[in-house]
N, C-alpha and C positions, 0 to 999 in steps of 0.2 A: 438441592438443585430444582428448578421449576418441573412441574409436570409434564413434560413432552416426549412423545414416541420413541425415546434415544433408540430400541432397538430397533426401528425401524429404518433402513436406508435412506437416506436423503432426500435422493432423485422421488420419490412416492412420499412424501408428508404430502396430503391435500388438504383441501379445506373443510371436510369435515370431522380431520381432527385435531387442528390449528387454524389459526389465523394467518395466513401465508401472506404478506403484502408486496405485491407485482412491482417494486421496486427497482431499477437499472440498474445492472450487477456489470461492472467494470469487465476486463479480459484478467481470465484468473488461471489457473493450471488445475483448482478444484472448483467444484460445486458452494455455490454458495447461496442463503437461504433468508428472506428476512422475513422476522414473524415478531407479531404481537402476542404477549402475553402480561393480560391484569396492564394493561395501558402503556407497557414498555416493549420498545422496541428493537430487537435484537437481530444481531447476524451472526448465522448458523452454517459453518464452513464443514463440511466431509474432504479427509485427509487422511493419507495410512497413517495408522497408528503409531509407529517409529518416530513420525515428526511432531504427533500429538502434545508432548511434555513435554519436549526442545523450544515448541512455538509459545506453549502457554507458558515456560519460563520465562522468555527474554520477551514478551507481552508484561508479565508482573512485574520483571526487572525494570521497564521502563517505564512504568505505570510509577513504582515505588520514587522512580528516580525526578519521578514530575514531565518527564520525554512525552512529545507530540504523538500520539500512538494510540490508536484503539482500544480502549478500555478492555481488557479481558473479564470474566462474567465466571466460565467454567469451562473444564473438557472433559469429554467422555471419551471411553474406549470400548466399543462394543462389544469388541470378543472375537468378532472375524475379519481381523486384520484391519479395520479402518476404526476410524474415530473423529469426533468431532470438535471443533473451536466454537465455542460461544463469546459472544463481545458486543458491547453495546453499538448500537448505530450513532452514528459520530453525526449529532446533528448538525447543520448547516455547512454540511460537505460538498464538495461538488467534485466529478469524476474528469481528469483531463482534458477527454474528448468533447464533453459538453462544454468546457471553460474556452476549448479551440475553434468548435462551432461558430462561433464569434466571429465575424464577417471580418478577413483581414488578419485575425490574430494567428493561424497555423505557419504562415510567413512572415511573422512582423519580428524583423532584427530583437526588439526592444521588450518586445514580449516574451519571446521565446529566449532571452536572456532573465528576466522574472521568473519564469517557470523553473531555470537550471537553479537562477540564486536559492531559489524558496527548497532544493532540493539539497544542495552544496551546505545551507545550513541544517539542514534534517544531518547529512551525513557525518558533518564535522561534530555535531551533538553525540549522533551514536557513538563514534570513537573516541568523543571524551567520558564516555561510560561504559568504555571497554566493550562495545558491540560492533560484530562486524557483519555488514550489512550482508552481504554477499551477491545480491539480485536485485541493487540500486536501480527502481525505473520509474516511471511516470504511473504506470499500471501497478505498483505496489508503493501508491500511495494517493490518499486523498489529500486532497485542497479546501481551503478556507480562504475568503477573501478580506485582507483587512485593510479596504478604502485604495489605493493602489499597490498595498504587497500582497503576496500571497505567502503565503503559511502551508505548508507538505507535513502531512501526519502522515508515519506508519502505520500501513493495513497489514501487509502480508510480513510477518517473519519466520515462514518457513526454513527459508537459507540461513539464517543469522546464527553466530554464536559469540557468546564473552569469553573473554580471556582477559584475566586482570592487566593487562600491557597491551596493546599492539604495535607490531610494530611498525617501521616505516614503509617496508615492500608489501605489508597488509594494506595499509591505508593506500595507498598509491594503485594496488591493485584493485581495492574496492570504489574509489576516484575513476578508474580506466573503467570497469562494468558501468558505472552509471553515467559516464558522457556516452558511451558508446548505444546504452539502449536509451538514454533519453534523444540523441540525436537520431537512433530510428523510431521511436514514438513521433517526434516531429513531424518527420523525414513523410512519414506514412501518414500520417493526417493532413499535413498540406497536400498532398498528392489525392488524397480520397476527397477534399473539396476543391480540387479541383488550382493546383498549386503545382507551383514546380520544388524538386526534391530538393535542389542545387539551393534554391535559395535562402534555405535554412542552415545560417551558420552560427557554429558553437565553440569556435576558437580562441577568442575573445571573452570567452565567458569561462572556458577551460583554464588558460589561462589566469583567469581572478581565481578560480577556487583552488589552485595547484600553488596560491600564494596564501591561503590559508590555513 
């Protein structure tokens, strides 16, 4: 494993004893850390330790499986209840809210239909490799642009777990979590530039994925 502080707590790696790079860290429910080491660039998530081996499984599950998902790297467990995810930084990503920044796009029918498709196929993937997502949202996961589609990779699989089958009330379950928080990731960004809440609809688009 590379040489860094593992025993140290998260929130305190500073810069003189890593390379910490002031990168734009998404909305996460833990801390999360990017840092250079030897010219590679990695992110350093702190998490109780409980979920430590559950995330870094279905990270190499999906890795093995070829799945759109953040390279896993390594995890530590430091011994007092937390632990860490190491994973490469998923070059030429971009985080939701900057993609929505886009003058027009946090309300645009056509877009905010893009963003569900690009999401609808991330999730219809998981379940054809026996992964249930658990915590589908805009915020657990990055984007790639390719020319006018987008592409959703898996960041966070905290929630997830395999089970060689799922079944139909899983998928349909795991379908309902991720319209429901991508239409308030919308919901909430058109409104913070200045947008109305109403005008973001995902009906039409719920409907195509609920046909896949």
């Amino acid at each position: 494993m590379m040489a860094l502080p593992w025993a140290t707590p998260l929130p305190e790696w500073s810069g003189s004893e890593v390379e910490v790079v002031p990168l734009e860290v998404g909305p996460s429910r833990h801390l999360v850390r990017f840092v250079r080491v030897d010219g590679r660039l990695i992110a350093v998530k702190e998490l109780p330790a409980a979920l430590v081996d559950r995330e870094y499984a279905i990270l190499r599950r999906l890795e093995s499986a070829g799945m759109p998902a953040v390279t896993p790297i390594g995890a530590v467990d430091r011994g007092d209840g937390n632990g860490l995810i190491v994973t490469e930084y998923l070059r030429g990503s971009i985080q939701y809210r900057r993609l929505l920044s886009t003058p027009g796009a946090a309300t645009s029918g056509r877009f905010s239909a893009r963003l569900l498709d690009a999401l609808a196929v991330l999730l219809v993937d998981l379940h054809r490799n026996g992964v249930w997502w658990g915590d589908g949202s805009l915020a657990n996961a990055l984007l790639k642009r390719d020319g006018s589609r987008l592409q959703a990779y898996l960041v966070d699989a905290e929630t997830a777990e395999y089970q060689e089958r799922l079944s139909d009330g899983q998928r349909r379950h795991d379908l309902d979590i991720l319209v429901e928080n991508v239409a308030f990731g919308l919901a909430d960004a058109a409104a913070a530039l200045g947008g109305d809440r109403k005008s973001t609809r995902l009906n039409s688009s719920h409907e195509w994925i609920s046909r896949m």
